[in-house]
C-alpha positions as CSV (number, residue, x, y, z in Angstrom):
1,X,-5.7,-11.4,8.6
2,X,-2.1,-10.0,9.2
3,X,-0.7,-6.9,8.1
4,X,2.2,-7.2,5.5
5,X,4.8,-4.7,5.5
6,X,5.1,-2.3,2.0
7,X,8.9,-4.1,1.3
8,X,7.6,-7.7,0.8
9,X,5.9,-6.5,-2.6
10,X,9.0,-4.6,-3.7
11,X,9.1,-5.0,-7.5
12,X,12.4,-3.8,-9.5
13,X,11.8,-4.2,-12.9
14,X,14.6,-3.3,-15.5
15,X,14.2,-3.5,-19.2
16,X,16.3,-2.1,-22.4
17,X,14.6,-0.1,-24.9
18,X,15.2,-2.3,-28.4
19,X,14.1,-0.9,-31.6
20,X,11.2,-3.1,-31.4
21,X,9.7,-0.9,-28.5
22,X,9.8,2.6,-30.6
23,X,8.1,4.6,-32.6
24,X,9.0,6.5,-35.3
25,X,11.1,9.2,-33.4
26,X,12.8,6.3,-32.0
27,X,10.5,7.0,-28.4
28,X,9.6,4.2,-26.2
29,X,6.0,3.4,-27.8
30,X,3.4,4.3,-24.7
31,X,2.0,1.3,-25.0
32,X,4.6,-0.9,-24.0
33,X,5.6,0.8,-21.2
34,X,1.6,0.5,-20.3
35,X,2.6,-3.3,-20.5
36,X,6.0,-3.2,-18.4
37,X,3.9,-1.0,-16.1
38,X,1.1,-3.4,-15.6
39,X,3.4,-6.5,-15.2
40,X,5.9,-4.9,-12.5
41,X,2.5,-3.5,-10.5
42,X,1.2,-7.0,-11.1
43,X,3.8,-8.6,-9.4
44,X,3.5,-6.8,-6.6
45,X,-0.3,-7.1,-6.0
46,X,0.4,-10.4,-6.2
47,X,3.9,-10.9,-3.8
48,X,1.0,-8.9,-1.4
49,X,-1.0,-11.2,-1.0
50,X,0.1,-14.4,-2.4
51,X,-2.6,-14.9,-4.9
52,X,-3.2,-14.1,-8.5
53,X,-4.7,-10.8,-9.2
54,X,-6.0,-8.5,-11.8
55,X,-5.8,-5.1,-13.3
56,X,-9.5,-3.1,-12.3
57,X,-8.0,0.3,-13.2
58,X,-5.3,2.5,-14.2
59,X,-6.2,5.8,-12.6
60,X,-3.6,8.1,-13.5
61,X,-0.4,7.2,-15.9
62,X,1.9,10.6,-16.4
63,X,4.5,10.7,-19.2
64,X,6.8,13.2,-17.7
65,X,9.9,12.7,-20.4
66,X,10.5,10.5,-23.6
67,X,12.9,7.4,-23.3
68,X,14.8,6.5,-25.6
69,X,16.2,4.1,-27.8
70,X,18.9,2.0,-25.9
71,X,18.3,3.2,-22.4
72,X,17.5,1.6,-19.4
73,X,14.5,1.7,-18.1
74,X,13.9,0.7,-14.6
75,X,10.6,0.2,-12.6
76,X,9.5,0.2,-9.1
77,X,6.4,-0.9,-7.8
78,X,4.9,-1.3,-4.4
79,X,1.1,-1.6,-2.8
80,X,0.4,1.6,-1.2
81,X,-2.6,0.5,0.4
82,X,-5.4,-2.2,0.5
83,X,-8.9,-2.7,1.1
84,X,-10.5,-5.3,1.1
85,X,-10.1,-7.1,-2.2
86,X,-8.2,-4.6,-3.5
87,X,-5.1,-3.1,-3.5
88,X,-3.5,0.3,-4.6
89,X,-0.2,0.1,-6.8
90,X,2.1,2.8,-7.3
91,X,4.6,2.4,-10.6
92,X,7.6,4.6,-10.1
93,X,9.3,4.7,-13.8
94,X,13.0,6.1,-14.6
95,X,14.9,5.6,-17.3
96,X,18.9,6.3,-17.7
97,X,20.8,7.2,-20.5
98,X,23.5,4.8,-21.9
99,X,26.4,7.0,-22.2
100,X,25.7,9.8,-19.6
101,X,24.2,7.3,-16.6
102,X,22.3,10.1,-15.4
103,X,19.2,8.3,-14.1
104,X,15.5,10.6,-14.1
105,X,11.7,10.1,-13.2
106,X,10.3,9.6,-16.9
107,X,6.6,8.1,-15.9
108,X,4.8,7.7,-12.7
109,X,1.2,5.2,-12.5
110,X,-1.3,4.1,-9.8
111,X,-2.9,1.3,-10.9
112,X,-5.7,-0.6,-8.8
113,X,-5.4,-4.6,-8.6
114,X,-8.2,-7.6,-7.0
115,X,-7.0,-11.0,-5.7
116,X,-9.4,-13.5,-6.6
117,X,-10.2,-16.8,-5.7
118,X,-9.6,-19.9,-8.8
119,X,-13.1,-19.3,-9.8
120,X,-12.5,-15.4,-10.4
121,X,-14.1,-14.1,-7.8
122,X,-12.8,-11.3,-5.5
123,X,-11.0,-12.7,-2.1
124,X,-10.2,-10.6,1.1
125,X,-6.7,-9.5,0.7
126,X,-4.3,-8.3,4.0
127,X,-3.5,-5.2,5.3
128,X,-0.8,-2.9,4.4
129,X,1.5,-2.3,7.7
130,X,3.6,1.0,6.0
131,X,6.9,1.8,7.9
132,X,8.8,4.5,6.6
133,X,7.8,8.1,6.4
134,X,7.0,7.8,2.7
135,X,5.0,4.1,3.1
136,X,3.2,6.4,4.9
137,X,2.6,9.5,3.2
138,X,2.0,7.1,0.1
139,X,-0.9,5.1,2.2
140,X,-2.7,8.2,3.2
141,X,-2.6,9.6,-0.1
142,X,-3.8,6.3,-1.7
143,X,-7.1,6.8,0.5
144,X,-7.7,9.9,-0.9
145,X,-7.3,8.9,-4.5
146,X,-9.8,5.8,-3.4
147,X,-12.3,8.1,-2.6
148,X,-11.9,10.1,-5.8
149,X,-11.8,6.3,-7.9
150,X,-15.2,5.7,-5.9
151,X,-17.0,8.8,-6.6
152,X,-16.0,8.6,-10.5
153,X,-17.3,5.1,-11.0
154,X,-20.3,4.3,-13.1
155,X,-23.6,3.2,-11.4
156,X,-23.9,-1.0,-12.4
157,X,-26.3,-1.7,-14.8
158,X,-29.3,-3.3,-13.6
């Protein structure tokens, strides 16, 4: 199986926070940006390797700022790595104020996906062929948090 270069699961998401998505304080609810999240990493799982895939984890989510009501929120997701019916996806999250256009990091995720087959079951997926200095700094650091994802997983019930 060939590799595949980071770039060809590039995912640039952008979205405008409506009152619909807040809370009370008129804050991005965390729950939809867990959905925007999922569906930008999804895409890129699946641009990949060219077959449907699924969510198997979300190992680390980090709300650095609030967003707002009415600004722009912009995601960007790539595979990191892959194995070998799984993938690692990193979820870069920034959001930009309407008025002052000053853009900043407001959430970062890594988020585990697995191709399968049409009857749901796991299928080899390709390699990850990084390129620039930070595809790979960001596929040697997504070994390491494989390890840690392996060591924390519950034994399968018998």
């Amino acid at each position: 199986m060939n590799s595949v270069p980071v770039n060809r699961s590039h995912v640039f998401m952008t979205e405008l926070v409506l009152p619909n998505d807040t809370n009370q304080l008129g804050n991005l609810l965390g729950g939809r940006l867990m959905h925007w999240i999922d569906i930008a990493a999804a895409i890129a799982a699946q641009r990949h390797c060219g077959r449907v895939c699924v969510t198997a984890s979300v190992d680390e989510l980090d709300f650095h700022t609030p967003i707002k009501l009415g600004e722009i929120v912009t995601l960007q997701a790539s595979v990191n790595r892959a194995f070998r019916s799984s993938m690692e996806v990193g979820v870069v999250v920034t959001a930009q104020g309407l008025g002052s256009g000053v853009e900043r990091r407001a959430n970062n995720a890594y988020l585990t996906f697995v191709a399968i087959d049409g009857d749901g079951r796991p299928v080899q997926v390709p390699s990850v062929l990084p390129e620039s200095t930070d595809e790979k700094r960001r596929y040697e650091e997504a070994a390491a948090r494989r390890d840690l994802r392996l060591q924390r997983r519950l034994p399968s019930p018998k």
